[in-house]
C-alpha positions as CSV (number, residue, x, y, z in Angstrom):
1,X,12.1,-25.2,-14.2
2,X,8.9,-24.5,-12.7
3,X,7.2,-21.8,-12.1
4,X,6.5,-20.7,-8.4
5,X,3.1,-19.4,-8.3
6,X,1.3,-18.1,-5.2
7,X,-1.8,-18.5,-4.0
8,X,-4.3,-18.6,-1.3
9,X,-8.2,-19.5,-0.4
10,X,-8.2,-15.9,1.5
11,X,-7.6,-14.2,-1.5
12,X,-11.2,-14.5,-2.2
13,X,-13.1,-12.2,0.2
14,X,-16.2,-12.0,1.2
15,X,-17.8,-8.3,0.2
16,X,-21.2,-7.1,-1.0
17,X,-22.8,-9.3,-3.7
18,X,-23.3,-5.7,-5.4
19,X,-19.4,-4.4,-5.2
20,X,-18.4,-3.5,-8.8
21,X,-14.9,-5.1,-7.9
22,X,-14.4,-8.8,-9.4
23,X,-13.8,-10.8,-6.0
24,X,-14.2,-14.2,-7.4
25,X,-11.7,-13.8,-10.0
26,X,-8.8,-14.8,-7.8
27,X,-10.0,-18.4,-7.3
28,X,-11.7,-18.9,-10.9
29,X,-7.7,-18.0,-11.8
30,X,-6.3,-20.6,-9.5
31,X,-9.2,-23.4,-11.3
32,X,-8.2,-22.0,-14.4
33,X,-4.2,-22.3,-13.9
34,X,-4.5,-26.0,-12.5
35,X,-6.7,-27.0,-15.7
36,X,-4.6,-25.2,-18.4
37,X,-1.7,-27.3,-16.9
38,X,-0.1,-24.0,-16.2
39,X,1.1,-25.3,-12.4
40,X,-0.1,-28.3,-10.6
41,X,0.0,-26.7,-7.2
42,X,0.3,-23.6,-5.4
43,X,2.6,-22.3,-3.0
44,X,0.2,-20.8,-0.1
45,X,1.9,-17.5,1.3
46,X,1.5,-16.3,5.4
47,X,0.4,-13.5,6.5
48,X,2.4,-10.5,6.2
49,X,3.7,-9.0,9.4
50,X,2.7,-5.7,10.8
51,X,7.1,-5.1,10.9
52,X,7.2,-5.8,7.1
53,X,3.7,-3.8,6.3
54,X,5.3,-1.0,8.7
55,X,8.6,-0.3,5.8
56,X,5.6,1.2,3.5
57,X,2.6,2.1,5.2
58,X,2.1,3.8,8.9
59,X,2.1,1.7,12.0
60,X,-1.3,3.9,12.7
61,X,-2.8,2.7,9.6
62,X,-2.2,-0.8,9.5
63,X,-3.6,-1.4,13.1
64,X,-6.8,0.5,12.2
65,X,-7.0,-2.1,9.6
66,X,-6.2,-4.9,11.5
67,X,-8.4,-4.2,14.2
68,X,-11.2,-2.6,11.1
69,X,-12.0,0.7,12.9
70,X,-10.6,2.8,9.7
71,X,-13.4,5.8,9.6
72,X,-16.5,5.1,6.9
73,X,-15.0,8.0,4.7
74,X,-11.7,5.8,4.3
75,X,-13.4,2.5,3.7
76,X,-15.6,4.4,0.7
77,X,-12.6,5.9,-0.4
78,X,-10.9,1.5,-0.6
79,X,-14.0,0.2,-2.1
80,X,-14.6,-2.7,0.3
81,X,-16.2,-2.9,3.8
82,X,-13.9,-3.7,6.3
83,X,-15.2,-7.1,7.7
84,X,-12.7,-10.2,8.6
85,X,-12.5,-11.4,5.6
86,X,-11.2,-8.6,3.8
87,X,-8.9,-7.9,6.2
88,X,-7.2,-11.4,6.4
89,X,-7.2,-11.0,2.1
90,X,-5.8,-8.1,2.4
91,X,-2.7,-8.9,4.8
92,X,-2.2,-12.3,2.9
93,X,-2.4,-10.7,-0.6
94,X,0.4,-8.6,1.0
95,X,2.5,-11.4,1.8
96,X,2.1,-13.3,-1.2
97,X,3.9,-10.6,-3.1
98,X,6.7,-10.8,-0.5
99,X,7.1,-14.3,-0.8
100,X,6.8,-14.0,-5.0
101,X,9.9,-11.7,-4.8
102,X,12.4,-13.3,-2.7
103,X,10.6,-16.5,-5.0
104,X,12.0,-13.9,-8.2
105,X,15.2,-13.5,-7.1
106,X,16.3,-17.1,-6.7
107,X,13.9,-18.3,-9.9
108,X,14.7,-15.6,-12.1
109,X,10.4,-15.8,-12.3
110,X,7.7,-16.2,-10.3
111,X,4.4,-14.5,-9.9
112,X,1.5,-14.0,-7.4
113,X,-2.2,-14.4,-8.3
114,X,-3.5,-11.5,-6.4
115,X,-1.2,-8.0,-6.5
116,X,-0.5,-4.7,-7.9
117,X,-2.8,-2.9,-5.5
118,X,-0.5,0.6,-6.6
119,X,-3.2,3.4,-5.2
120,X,-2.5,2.7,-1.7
121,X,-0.1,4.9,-0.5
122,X,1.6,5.3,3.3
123,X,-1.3,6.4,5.0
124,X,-4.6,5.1,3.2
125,X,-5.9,3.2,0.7
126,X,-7.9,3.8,-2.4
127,X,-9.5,2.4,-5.4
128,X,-9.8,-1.8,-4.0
129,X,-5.8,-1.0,-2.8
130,X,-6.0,-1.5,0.9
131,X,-2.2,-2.3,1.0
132,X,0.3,-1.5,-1.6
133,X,1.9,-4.9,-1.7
134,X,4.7,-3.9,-4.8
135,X,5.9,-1.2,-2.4
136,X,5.9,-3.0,1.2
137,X,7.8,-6.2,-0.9
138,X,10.1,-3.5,-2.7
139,X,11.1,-2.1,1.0
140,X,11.4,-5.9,2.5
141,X,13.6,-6.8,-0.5
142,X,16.1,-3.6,-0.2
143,X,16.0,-4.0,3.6
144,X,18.4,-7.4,3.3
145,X,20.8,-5.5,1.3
146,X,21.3,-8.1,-0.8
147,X,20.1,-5.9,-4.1
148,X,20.5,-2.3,-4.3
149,X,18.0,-1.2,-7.3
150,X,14.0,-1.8,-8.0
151,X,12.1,-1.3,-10.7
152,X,8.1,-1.4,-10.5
153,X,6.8,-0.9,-14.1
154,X,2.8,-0.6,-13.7
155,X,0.6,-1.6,-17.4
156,X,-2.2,-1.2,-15.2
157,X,-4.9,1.6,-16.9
158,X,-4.4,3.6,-14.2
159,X,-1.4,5.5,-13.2
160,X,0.4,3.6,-10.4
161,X,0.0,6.4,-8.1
162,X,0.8,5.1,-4.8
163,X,4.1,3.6,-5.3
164,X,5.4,7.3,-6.9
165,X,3.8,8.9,-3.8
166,X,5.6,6.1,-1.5
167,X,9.2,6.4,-3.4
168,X,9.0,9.4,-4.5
169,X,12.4,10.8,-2.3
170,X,14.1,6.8,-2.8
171,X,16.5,6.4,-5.3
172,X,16.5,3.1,-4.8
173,X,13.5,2.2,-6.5
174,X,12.4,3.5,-10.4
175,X,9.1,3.5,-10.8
176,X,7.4,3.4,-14.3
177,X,3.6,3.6,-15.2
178,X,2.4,3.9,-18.5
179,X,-1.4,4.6,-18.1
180,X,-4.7,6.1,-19.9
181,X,-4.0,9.9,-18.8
182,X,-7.9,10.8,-18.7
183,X,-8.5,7.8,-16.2
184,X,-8.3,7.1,-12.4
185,X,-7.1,8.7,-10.2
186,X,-7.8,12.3,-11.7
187,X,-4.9,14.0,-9.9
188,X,-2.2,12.2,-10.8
189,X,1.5,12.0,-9.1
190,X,4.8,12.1,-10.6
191,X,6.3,8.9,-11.4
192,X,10.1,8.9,-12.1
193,X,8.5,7.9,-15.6
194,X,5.2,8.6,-16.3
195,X,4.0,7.8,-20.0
196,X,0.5,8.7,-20.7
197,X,-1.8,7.6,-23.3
198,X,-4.9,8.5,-24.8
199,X,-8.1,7.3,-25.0
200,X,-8.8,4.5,-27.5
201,X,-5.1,3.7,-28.4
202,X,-5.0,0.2,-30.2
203,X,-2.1,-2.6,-30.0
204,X,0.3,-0.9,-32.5
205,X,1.0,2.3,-30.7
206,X,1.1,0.6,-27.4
207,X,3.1,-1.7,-28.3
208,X,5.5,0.6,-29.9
209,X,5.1,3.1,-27.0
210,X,6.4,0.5,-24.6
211,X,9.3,-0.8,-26.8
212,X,10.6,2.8,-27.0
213,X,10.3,2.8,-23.3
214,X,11.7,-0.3,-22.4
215,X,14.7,1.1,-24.2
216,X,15.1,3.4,-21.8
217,X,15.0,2.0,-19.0
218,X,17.2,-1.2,-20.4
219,X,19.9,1.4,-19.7
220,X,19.5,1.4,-16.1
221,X,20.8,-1.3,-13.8
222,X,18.1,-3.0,-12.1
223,X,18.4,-6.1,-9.9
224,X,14.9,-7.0,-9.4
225,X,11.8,-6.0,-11.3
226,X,8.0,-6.3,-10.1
227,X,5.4,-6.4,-13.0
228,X,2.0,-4.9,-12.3
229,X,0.6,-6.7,-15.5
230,X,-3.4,-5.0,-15.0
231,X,-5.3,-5.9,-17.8
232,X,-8.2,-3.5,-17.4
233,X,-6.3,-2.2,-21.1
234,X,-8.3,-4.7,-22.9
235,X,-11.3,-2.8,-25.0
236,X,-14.1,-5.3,-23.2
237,X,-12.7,-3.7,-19.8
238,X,-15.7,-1.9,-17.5
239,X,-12.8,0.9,-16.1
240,X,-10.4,1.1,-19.2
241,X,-10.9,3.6,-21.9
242,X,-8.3,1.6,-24.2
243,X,-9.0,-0.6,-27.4
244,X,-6.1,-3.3,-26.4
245,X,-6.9,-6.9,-27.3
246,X,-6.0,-10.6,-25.8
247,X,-3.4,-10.4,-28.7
248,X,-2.1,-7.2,-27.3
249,X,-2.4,-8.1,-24.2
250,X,0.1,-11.4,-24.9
251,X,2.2,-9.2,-27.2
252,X,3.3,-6.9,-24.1
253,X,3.6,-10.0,-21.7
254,X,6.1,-11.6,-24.1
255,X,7.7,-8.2,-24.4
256,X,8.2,-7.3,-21.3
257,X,8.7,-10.7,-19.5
258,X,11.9,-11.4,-22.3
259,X,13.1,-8.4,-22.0
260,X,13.9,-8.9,-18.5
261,X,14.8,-12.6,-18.4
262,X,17.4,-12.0,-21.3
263,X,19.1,-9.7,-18.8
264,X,19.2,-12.0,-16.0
265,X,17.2,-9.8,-14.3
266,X,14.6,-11.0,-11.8
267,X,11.3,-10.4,-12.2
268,X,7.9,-10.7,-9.5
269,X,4.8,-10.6,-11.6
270,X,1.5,-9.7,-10.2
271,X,-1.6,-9.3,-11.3
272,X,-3.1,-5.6,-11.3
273,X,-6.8,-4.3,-12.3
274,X,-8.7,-6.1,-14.6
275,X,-12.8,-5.0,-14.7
276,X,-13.8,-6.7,-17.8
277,X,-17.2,-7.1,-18.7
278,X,-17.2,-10.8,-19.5
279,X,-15.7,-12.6,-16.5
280,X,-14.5,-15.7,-17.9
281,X,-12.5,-13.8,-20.3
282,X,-11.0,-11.5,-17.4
283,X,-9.7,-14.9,-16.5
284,X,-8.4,-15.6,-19.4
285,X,-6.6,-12.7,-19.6
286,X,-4.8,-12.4,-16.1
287,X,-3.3,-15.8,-16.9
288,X,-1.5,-14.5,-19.8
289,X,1.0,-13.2,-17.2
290,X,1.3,-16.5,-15.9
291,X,1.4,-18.7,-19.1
292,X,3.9,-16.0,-20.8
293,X,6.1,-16.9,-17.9
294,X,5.7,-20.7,-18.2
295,X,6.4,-20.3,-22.2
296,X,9.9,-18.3,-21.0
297,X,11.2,-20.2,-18.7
């Protein structure tokens, strides 16, 4: 079986050639997937509607996206000027997470190549997160009634603050983030799980941190599963403040990806932060998620 990967040309914006945030990482993945043999072709997601947006974010917020006259405060607070470009990225990155999880839930896998943008919450966005594309695909998902229970466990560095904010009174979904508790954002919300770590843990203890943790939520009932597999853990990573390397980083992939499929659970993987200080190895490292999948199925 193969894997259904998304992917689109518009997930490479066009921002200031000085932005700290790794733009061009998004197609140097897609080159990278095609020449490791990982896929041969992508499927190209549309954009996602302002109705499907509007189950996780305000109707008010999404137009002053869409029509880019969100105040200068609130585009400082994103990270990105709001020209075209970002905004087409940022509603297609939106719906390629849509499309990965109804892609999940009749492949058992599948995974988007943008994603994870957790610090946007119903009313703004924050830290490069213009739209929280894990919660608006969560909501689209639950809306069929087709599936009854998320989870969302976040491996991103940073505490996956806008999806507790957004499901914070839904039962629905679970959400999980296991995170470097002295990083961003420095008020933190309250997950249904929150596991915090300190600076400069190593692969052992996160690795054994997350098995104990995957215990217990293995003794929930879940029906689909989105991964926000951020790599900004790695010790080479400009915004981490953890000592996790590319074997750690493929040791919690396998882990958690297994974990799952043995259960004949779904799972939607996406792609989360990743700042590292040698760009062809950031690369490397987001398709771990992707060949980890490939290896599984």
């Amino acid at each position: 079986m193969n894997l259904p990967i998304i992917n689109h040309n518009d997930y490479v914006a066009k921002i200031n050639d000085d932005n700290k945030f790794p733009i061009k990482k998004f197609g140097e993945l897609a080159k990278y997937l095609i020449s490791e043999g990982v896929t041969k072709k992508f499927i190209q997601p549309e954009f996602c509607s302002v109705e499907t947006l509007s189950k996780a974010h305000s109707v008010d917020y999404i137009n002053k996206i869409k029509n880019k006259n969100l105040d200068t405060q609130s585009q400082k607070k994103i990270g990105f000027p709001l020209n075209d470009s970002v905004v087409n990225r940022s509603f297609r990155a939106t719906g390629g997470t849509v499309l990965a999880s109804k892609l999940a839930l009749q492949n058992r896998l599948s995974c988007n190549t943008a994603g994870g943008s957790h610090h946007a919450t119903r009313d703004e966005g924050a830290g490069y997160c213009v739209f929280n594309d894990v919660a608006v695909a969560a909501k689209h998902v639950l809306s069929k009634k087709t599936i009854k229970k998320v989870l969302i466990i976040d491996l991103d560095v940073h505490q996956g603050n806008g999806n507790s904010e957004i499901f914070k009174n839904d039962r629905s979904v679970f959400t999980f983030s296991m995170h470097c508790k002295s990083n961003y954002p420095a008020k933190k919300s309250n997950s249904d799980l929150d596991v915090e770590l300190t600076d400069n843990t190593e692969d052992k203890e996160y690795i054994d941190v997350l098995k104990k943790n995957l215990l217990i939520l293995n003794k929930e009932n879940f029906d689909l599963i989105f991964y926000i597999a951020g790599v900004d853990i790695h010790y080479n990573d400009r915004l981490g403040k953890l000592k996790i390397t590319d074997e750690g980083i493929k040791n919690r992939e396998e882990l958690v990806i297994s974990n799952f499929f043995d259960k004949k659970i779904p799972l939607c993987g996406v792609l989360g932060g990743g700042y590292n200080k040698d760009f062809k190895k950031l690369v490397e490292l987001h398709a771990i998620l992707h060949k980890s999948c490939v290896s599984i199925l």
